[in-house]
PDB file with one MODEL, atoms N, CA, C and O in Angstrom:
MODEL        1
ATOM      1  N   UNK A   1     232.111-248.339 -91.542  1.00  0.00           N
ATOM      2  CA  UNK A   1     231.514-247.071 -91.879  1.00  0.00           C
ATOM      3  C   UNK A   1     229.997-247.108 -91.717  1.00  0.00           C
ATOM      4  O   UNK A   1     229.555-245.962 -91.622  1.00  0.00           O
ATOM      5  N   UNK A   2     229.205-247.900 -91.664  1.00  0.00           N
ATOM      6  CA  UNK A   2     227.631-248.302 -91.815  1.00  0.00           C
ATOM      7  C   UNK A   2     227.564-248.250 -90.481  1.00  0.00           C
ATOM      8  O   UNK A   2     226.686-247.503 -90.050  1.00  0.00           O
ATOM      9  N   UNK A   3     228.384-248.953 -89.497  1.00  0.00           N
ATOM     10  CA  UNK A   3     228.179-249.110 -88.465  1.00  0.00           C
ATOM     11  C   UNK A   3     228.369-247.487 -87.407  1.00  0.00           C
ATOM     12  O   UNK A   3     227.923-247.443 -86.261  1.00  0.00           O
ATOM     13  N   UNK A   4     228.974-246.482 -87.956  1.00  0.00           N
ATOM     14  CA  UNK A   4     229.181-245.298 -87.691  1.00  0.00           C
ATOM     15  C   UNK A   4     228.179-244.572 -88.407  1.00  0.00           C
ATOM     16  O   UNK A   4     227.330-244.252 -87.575  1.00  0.00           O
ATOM     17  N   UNK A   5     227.905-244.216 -89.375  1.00  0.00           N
ATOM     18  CA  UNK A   5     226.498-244.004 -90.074  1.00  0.00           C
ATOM     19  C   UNK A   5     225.501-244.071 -89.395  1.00  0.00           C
ATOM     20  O   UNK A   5     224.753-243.096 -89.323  1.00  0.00           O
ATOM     21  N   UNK A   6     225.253-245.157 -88.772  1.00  0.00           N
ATOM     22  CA  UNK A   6     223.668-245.468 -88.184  1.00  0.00           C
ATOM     23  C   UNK A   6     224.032-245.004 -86.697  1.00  0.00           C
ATOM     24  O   UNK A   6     223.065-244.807 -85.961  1.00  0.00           O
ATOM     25  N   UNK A   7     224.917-244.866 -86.329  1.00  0.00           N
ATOM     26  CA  UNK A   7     224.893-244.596 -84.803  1.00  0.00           C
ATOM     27  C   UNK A   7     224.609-242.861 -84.766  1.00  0.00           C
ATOM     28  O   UNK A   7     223.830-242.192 -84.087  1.00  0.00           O
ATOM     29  N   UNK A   8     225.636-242.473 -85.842  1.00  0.00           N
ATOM     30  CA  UNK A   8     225.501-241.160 -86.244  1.00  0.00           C
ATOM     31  C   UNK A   8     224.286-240.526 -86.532  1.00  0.00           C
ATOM     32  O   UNK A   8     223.975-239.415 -86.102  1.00  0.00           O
ATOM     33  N   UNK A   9     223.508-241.326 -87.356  1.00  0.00           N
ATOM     34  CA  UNK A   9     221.519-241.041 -87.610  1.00  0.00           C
ATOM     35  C   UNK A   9     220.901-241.017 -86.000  1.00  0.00           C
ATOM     36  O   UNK A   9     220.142-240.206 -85.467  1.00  0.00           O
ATOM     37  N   UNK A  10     221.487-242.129 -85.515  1.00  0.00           N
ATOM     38  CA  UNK A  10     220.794-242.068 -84.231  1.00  0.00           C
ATOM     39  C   UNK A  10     220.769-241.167 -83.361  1.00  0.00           C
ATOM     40  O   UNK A  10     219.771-240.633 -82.876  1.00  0.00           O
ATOM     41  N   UNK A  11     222.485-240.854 -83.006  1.00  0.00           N
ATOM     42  CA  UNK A  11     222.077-239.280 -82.143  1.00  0.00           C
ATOM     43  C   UNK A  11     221.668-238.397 -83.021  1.00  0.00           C
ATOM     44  O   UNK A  11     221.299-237.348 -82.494  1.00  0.00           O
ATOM     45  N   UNK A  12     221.579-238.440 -84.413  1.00  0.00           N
ATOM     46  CA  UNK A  12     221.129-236.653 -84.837  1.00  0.00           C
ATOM     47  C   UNK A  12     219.664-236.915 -84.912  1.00  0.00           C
ATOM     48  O   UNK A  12     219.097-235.876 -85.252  1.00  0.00           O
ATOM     49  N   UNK A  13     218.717-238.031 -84.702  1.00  0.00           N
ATOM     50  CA  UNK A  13     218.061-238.462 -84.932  1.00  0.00           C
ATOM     51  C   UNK A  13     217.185-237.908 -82.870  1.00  0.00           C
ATOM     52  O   UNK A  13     216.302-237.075 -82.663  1.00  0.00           O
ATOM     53  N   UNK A  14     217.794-238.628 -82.015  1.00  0.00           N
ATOM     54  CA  UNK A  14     217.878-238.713 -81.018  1.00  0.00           C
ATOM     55  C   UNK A  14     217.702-236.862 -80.334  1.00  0.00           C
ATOM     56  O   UNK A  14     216.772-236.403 -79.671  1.00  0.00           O
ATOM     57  N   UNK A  15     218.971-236.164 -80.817  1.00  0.00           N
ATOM     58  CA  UNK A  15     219.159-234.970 -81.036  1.00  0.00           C
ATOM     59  C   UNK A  15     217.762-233.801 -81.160  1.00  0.00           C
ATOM     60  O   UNK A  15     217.527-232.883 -80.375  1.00  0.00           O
ATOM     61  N   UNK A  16     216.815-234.260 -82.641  1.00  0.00           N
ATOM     62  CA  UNK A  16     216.037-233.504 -83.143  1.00  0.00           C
ATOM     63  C   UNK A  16     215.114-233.591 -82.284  1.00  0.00           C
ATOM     64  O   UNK A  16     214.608-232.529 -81.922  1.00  0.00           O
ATOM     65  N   UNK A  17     214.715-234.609 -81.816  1.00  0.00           N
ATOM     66  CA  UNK A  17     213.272-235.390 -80.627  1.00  0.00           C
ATOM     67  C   UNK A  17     213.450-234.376 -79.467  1.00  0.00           C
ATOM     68  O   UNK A  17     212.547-233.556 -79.303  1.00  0.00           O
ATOM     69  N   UNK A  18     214.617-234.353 -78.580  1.00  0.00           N
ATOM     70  CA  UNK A  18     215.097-233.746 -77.560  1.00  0.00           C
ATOM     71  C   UNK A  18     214.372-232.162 -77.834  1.00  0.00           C
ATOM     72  O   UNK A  18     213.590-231.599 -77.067  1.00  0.00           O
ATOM     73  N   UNK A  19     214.916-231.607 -79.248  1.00  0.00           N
ATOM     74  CA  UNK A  19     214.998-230.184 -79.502  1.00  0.00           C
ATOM     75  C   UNK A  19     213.568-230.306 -79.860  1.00  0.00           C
ATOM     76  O   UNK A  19     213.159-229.148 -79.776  1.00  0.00           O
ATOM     77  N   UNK A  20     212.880-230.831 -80.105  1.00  0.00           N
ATOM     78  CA  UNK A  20     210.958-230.432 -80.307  1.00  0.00           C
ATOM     79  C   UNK A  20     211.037-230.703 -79.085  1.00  0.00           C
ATOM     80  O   UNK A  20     211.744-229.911 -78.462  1.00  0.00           O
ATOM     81  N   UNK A  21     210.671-231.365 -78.607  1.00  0.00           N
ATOM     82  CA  UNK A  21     210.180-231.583 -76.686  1.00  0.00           C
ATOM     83  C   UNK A  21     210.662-230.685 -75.947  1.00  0.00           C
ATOM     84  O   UNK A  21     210.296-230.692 -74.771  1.00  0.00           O
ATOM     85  N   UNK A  22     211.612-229.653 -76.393  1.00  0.00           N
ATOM     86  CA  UNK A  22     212.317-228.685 -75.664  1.00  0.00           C
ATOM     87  C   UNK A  22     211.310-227.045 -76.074  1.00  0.00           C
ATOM     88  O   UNK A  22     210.786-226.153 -75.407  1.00  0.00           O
ATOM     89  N   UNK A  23     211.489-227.412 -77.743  1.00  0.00           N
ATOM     90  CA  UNK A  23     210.556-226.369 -78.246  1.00  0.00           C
ATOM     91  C   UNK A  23     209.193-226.204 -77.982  1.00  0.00           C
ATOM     92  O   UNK A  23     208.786-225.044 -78.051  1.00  0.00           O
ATOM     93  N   UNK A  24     208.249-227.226 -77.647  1.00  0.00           N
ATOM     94  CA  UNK A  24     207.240-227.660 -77.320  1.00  0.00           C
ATOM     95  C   UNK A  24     206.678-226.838 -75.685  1.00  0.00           C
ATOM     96  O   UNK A  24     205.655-226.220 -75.390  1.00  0.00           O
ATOM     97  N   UNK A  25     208.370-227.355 -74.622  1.00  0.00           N
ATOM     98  CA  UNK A  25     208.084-227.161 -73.364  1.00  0.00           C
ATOM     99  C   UNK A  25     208.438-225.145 -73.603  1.00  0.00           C
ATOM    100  O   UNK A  25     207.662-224.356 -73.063  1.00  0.00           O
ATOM    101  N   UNK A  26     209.170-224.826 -74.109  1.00  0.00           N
ATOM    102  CA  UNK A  26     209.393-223.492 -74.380  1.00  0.00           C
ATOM    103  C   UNK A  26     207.593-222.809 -74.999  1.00  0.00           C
ATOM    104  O   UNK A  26     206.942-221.969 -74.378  1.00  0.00           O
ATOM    105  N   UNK A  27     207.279-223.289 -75.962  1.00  0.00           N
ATOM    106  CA  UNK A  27     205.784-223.016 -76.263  1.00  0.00           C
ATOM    107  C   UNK A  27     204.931-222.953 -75.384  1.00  0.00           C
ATOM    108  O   UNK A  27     203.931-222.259 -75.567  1.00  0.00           O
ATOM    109  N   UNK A  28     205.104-223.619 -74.286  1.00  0.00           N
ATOM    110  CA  UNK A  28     203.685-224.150 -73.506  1.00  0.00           C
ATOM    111  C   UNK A  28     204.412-222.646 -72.461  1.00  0.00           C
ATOM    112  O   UNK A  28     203.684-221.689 -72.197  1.00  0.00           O
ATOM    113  N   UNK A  29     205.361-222.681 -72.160  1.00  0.00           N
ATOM    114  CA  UNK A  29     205.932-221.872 -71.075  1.00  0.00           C
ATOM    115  C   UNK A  29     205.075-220.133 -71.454  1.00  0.00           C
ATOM    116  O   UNK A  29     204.236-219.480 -70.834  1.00  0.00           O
ATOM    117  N   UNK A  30     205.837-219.900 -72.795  1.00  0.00           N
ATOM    118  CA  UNK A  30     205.347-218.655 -73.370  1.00  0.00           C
ATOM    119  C   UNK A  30     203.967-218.160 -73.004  1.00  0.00           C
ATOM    120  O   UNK A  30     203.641-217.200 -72.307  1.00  0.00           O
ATOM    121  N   UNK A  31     202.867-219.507 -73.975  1.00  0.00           N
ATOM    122  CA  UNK A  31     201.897-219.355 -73.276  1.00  0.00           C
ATOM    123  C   UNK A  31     200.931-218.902 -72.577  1.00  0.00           C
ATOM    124  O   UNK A  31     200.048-218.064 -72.757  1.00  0.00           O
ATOM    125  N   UNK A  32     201.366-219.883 -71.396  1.00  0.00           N
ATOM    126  CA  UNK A  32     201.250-219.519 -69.718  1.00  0.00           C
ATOM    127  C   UNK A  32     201.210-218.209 -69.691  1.00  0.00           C
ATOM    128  O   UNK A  32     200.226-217.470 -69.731  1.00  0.00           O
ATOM    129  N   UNK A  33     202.703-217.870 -69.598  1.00  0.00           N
ATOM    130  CA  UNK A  33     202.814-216.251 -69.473  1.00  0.00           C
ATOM    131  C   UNK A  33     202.220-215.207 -70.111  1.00  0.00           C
ATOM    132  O   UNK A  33     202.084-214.125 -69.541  1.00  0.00           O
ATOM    133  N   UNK A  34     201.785-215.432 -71.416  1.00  0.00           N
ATOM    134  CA  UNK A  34     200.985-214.327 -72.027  1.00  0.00           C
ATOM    135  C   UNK A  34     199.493-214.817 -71.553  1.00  0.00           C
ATOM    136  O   UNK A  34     198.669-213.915 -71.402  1.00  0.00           O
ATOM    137  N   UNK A  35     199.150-215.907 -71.352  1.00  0.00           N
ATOM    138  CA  UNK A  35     197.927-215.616 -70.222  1.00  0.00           C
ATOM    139  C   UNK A  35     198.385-214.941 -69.072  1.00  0.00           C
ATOM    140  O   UNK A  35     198.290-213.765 -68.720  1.00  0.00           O
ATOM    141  N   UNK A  36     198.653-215.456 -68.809  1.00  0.00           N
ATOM    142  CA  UNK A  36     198.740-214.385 -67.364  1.00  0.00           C
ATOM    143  C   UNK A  36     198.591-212.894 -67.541  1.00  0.00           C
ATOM    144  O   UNK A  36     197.658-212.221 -67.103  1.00  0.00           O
ATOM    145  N   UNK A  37     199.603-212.468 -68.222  1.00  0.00           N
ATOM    146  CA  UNK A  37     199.900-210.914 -68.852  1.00  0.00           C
ATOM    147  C   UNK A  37     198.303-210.672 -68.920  1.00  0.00           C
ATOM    148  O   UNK A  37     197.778-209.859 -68.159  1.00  0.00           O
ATOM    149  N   UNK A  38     197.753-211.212 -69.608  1.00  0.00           N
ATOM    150  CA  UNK A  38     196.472-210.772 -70.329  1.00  0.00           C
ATOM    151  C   UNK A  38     195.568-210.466 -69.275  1.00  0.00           C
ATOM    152  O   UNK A  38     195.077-209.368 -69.012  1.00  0.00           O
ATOM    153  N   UNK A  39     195.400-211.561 -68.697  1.00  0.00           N
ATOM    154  CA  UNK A  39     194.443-212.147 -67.324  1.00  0.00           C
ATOM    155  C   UNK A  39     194.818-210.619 -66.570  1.00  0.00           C
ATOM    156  O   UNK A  39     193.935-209.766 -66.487  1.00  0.00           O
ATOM    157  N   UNK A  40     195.948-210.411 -66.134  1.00  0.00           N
ATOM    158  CA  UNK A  40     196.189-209.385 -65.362  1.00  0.00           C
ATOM    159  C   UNK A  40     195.711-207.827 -66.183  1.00  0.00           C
ATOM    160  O   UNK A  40     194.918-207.051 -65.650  1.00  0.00           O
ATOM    161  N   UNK A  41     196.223-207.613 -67.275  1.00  0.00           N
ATOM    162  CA  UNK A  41     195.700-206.941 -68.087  1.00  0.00           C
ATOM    163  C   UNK A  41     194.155-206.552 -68.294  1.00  0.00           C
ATOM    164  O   UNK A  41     193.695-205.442 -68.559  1.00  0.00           O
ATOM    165  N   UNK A  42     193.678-207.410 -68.158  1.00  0.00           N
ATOM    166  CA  UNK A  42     192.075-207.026 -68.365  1.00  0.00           C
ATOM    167  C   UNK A  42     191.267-206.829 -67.359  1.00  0.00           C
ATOM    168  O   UNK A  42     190.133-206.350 -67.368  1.00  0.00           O
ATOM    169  N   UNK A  43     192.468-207.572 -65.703  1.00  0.00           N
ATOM    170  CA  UNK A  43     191.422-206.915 -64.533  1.00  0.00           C
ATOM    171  C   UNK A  43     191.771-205.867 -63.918  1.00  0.00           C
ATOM    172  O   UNK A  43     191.257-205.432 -62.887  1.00  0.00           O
ATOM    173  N   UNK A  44     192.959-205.259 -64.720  1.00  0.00           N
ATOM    174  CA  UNK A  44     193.339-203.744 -64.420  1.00  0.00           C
ATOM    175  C   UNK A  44     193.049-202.894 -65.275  1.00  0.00           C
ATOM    176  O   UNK A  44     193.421-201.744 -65.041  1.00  0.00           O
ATOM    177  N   UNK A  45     192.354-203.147 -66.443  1.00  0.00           N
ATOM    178  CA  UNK A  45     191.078-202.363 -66.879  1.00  0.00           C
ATOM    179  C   UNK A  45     189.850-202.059 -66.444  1.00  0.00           C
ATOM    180  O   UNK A  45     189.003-201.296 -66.907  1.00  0.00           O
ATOM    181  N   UNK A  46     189.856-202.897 -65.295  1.00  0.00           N
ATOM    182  CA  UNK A  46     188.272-203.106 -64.447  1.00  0.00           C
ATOM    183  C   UNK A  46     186.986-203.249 -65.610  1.00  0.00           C
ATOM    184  O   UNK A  46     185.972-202.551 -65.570  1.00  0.00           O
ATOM    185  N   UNK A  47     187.206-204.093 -66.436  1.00  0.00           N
ATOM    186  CA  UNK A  47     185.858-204.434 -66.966  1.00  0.00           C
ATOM    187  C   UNK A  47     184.861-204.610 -66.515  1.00  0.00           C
ATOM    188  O   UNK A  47     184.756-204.748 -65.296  1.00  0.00           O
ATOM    189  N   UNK A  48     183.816-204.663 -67.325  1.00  0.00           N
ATOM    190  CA  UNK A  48     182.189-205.090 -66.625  1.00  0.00           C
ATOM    191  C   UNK A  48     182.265-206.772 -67.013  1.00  0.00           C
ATOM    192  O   UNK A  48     182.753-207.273 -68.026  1.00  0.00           O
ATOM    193  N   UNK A  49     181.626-207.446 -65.874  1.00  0.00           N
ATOM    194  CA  UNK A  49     181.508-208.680 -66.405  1.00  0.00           C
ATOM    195  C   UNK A  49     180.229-208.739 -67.160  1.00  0.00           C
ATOM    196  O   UNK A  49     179.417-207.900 -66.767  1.00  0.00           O
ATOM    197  N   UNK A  50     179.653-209.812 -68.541  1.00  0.00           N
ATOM    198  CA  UNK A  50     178.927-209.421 -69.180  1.00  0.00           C
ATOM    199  C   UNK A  50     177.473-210.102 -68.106  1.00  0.00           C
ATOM    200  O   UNK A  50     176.422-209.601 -68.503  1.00  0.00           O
ATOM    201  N   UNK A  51     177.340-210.698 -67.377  1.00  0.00           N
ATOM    202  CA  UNK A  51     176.745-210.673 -66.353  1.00  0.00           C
ATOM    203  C   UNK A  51     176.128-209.682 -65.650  1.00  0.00           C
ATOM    204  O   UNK A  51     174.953-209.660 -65.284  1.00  0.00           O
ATOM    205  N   UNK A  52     177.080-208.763 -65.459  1.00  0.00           N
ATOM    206  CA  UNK A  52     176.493-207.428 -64.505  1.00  0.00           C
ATOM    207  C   UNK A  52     176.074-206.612 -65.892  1.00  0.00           C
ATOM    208  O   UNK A  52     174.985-206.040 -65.921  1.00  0.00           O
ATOM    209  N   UNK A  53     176.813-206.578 -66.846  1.00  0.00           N
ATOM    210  CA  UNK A  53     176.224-205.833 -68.009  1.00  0.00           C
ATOM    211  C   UNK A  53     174.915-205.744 -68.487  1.00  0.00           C
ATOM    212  O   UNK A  53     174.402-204.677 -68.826  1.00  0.00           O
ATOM    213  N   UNK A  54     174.086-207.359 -68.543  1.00  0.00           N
ATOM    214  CA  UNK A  54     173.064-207.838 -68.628  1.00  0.00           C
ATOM    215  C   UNK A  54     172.146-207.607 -68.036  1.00  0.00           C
ATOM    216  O   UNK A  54     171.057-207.290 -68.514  1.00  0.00           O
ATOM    217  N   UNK A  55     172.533-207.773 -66.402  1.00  0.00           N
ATOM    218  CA  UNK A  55     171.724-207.201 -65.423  1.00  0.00           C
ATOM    219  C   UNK A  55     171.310-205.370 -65.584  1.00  0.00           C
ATOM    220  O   UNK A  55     170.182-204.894 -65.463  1.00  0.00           O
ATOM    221  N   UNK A  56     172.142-204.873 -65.779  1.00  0.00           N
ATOM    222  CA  UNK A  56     171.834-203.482 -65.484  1.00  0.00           C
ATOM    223  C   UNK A  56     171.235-202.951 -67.220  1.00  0.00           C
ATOM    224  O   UNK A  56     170.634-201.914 -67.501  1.00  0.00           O
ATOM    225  N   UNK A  57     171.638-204.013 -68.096  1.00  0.00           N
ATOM    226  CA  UNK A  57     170.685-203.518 -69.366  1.00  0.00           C
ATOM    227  C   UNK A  57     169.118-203.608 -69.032  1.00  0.00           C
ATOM    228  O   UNK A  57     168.209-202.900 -69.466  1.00  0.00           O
ATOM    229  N   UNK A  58     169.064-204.759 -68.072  1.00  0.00           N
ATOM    230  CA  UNK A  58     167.632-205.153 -67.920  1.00  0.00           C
ATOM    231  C   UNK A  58     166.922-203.850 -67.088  1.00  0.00           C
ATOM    232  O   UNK A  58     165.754-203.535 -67.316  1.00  0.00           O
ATOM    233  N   UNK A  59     167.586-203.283 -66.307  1.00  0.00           N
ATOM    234  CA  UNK A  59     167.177-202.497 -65.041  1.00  0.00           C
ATOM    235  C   UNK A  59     167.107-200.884 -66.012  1.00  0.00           C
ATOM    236  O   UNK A  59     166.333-199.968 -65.732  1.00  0.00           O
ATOM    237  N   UNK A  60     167.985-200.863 -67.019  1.00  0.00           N
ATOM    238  CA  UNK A  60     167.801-199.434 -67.792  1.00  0.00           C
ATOM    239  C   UNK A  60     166.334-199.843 -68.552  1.00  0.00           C
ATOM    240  O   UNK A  60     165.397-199.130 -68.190  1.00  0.00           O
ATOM    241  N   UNK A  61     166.107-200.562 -69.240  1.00  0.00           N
ATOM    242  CA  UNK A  61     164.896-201.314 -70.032  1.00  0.00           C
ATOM    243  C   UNK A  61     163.440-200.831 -69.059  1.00  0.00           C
ATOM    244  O   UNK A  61     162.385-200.236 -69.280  1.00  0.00           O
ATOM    245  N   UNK A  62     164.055-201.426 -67.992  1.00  0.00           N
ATOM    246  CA  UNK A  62     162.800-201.654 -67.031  1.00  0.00           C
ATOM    247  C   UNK A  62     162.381-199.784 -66.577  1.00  0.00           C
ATOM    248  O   UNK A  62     161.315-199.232 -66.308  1.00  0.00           O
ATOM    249  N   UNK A  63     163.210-199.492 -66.634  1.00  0.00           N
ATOM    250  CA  UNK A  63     163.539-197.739 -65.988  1.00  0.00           C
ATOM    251  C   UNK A  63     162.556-196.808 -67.120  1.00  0.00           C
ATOM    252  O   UNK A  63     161.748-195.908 -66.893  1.00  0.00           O
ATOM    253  N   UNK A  64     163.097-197.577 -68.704  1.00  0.00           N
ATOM    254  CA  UNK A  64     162.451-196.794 -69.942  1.00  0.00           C
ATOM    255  C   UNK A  64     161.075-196.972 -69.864  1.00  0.00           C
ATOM    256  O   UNK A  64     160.259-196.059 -69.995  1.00  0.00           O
ATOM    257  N   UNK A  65     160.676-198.710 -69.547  1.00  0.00           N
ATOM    258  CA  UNK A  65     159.346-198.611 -69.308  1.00  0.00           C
ATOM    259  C   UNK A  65     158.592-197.531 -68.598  1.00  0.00           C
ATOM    260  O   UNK A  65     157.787-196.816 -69.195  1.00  0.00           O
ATOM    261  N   UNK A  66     158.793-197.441 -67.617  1.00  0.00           N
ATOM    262  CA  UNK A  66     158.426-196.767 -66.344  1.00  0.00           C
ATOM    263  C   UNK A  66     158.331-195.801 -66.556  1.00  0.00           C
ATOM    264  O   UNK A  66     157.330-195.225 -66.131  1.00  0.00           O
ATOM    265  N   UNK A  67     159.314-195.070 -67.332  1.00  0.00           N
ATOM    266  CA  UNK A  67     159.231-193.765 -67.770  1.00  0.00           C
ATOM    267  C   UNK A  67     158.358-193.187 -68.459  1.00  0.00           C
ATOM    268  O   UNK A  67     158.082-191.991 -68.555  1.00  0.00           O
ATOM    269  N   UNK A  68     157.930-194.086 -68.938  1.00  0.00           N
ATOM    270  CA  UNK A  68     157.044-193.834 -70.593  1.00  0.00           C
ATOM    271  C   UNK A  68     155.656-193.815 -70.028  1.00  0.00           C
ATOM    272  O   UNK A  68     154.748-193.057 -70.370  1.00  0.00           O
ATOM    273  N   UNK A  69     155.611-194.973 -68.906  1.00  0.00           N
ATOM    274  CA  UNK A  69     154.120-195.042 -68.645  1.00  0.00           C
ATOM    275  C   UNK A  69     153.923-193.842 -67.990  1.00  0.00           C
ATOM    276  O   UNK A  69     153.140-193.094 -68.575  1.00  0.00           O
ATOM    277  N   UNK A  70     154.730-193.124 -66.207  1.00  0.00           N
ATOM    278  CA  UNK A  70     154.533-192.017 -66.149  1.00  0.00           C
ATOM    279  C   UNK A  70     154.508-190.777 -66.818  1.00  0.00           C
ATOM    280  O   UNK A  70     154.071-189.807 -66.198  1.00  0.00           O
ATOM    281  N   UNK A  71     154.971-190.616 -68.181  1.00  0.00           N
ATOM    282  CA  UNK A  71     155.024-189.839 -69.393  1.00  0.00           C
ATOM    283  C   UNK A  71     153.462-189.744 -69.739  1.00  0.00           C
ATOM    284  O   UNK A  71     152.893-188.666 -69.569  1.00  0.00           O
ATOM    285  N   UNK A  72     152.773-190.839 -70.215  1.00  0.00           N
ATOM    286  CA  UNK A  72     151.638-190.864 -70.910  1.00  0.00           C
ATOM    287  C   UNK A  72     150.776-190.737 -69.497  1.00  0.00           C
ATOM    288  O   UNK A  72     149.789-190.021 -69.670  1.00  0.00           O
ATOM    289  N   UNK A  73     150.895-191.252 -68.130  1.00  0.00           N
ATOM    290  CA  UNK A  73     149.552-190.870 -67.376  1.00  0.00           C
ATOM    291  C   UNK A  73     149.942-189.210 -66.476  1.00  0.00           C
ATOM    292  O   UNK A  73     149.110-188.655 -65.759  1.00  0.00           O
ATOM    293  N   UNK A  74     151.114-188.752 -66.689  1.00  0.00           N
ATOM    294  CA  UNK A  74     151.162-187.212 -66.745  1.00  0.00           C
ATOM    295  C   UNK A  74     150.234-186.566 -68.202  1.00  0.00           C
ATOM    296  O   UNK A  74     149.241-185.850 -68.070  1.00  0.00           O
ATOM    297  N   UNK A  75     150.554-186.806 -68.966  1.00  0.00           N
ATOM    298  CA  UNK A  75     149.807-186.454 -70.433  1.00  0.00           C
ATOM    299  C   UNK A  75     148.328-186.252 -69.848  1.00  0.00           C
ATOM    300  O   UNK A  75     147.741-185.178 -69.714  1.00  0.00           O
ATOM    301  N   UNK A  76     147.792-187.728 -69.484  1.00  0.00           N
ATOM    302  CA  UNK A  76     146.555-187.745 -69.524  1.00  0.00           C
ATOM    303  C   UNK A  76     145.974-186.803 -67.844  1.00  0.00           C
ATOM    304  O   UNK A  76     145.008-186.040 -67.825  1.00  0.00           O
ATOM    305  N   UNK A  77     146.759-187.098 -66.736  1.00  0.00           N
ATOM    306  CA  UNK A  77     146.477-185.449 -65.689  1.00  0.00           C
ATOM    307  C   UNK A  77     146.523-184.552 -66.468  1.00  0.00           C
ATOM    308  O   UNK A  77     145.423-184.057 -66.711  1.00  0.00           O
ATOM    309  N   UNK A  78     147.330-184.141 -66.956  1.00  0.00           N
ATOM    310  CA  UNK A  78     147.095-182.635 -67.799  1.00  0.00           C
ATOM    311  C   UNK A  78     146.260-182.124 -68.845  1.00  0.00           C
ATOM    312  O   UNK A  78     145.939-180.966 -69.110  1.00  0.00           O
ATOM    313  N   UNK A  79     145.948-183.300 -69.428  1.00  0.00           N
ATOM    314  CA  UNK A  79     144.431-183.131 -70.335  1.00  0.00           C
ATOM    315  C   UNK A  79     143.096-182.857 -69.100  1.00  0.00           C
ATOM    316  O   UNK A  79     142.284-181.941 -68.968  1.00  0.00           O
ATOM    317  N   UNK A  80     143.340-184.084 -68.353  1.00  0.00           N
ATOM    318  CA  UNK A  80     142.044-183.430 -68.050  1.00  0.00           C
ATOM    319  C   UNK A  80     142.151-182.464 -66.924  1.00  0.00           C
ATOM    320  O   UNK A  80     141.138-182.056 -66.358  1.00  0.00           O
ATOM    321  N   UNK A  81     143.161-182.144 -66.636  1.00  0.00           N
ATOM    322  CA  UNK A  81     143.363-180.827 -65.834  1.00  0.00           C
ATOM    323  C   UNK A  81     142.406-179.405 -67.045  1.00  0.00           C
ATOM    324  O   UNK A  81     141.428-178.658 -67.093  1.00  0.00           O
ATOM    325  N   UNK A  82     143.541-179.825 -67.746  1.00  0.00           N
ATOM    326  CA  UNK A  82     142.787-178.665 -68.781  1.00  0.00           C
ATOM    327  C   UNK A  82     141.632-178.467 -69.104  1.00  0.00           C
ATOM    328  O   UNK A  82     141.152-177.348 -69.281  1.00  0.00           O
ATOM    329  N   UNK A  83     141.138-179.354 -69.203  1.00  0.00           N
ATOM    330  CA  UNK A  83     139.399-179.561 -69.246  1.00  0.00           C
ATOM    331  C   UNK A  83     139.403-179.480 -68.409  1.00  0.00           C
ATOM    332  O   UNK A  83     139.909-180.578 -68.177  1.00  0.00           O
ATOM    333  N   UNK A  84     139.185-178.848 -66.982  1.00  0.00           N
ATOM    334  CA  UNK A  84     138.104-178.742 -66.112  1.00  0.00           C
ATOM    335  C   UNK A  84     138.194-177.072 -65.934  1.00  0.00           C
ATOM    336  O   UNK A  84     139.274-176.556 -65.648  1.00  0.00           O
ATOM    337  N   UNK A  85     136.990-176.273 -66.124  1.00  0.00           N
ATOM    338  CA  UNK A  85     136.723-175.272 -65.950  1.00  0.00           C
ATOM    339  C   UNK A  85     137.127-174.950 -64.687  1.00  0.00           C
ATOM    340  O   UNK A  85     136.813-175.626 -63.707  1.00  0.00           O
ATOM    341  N   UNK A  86     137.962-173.732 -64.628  1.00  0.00           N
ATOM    342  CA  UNK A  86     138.178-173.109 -63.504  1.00  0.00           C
ATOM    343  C   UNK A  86     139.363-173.297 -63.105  1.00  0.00           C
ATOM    344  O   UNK A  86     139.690-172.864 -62.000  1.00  0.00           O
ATOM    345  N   UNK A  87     140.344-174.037 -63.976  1.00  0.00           N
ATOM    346  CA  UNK A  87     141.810-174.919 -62.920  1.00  0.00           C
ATOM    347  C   UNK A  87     142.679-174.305 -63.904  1.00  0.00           C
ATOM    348  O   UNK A  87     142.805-174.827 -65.011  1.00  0.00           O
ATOM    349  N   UNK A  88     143.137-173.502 -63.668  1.00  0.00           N
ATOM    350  CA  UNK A  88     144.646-172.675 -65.024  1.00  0.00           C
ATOM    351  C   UNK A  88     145.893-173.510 -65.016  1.00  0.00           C
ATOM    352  O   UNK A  88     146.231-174.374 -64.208  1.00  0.00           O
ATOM    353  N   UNK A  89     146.462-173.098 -66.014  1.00  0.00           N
ATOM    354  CA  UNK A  89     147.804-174.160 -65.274  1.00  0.00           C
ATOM    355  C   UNK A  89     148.537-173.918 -63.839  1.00  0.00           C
ATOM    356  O   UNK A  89     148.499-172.759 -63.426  1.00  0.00           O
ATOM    357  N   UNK A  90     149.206-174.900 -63.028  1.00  0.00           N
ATOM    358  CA  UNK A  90     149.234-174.744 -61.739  1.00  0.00           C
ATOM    359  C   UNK A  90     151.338-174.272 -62.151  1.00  0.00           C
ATOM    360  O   UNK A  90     151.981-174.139 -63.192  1.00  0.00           O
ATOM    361  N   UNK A  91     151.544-174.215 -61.240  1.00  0.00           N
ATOM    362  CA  UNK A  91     153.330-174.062 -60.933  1.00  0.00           C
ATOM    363  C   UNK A  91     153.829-175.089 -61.369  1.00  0.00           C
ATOM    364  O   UNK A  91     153.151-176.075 -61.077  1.00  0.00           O
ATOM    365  N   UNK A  92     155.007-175.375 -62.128  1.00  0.00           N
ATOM    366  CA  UNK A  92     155.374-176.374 -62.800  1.00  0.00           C
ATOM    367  C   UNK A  92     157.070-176.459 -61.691  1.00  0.00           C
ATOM    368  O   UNK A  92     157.910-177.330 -61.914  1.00  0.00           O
TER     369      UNK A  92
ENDMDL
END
C-alpha cells in the first residue's frame, strides 16, 4: 500500500506541475493577444505621438510669441500714427 501511495503522490504530484506550465503557457498566450488587440486598437485611433505633440506645442508657443510682439509694435504704429498731426485714421 506505501508503495502505491507514493507512486500515486507522484503522478498527482507530476499531474499539478504539467497543469501550472500549461496555465502559465495559456497566460502568456492571452497576453500576447490582448497586446496585440490593444496595439491595433490605438493605431486605429490614429493618435498623436507625444513627440509630434511636443513639437507642435513648441510651434503654437512660438506662434503666441509672435503674436504678442506684432500686437504691441501695431499698438505702438498706431500711437504714433495718432500723434502725428494731419494723419486720421486710415482704412482698417
Amino acid at each position: 500500500m506505501t508503495q502505491t501511495t507514493g507512486r500515486l503522490f507522484d503522478e498527482m504530484s507530476r499531474f499539478m506541475n504539467d497543469a501550472a506550465g500549461m496555465a502559465q503557457g495559456v497566460r502568456r498566450e492571452a497576453e500576447t493577444v490582448m497586446k496585440a488587440q490593444m496595439e491595433r486598437f490605438l493605431r486605429d485611433m490614429d493618435l498623436v505621438k507625444r513627440e509630434e505633440f511636443e513639437v507642435v506645442k513648441d510651434m503654437v508657443a512660438a506662434a503666441r510669441l509672435e503674436n504678442e510682439r506684432l500686437a504691441a509694435r501695431l499698438a505702438e504704429l498706431e500711437a504714433k500714427l495718432a500723434g502725428t498731426p494731419g494723419a486720421g485714421p486710415g482704412p482698417v
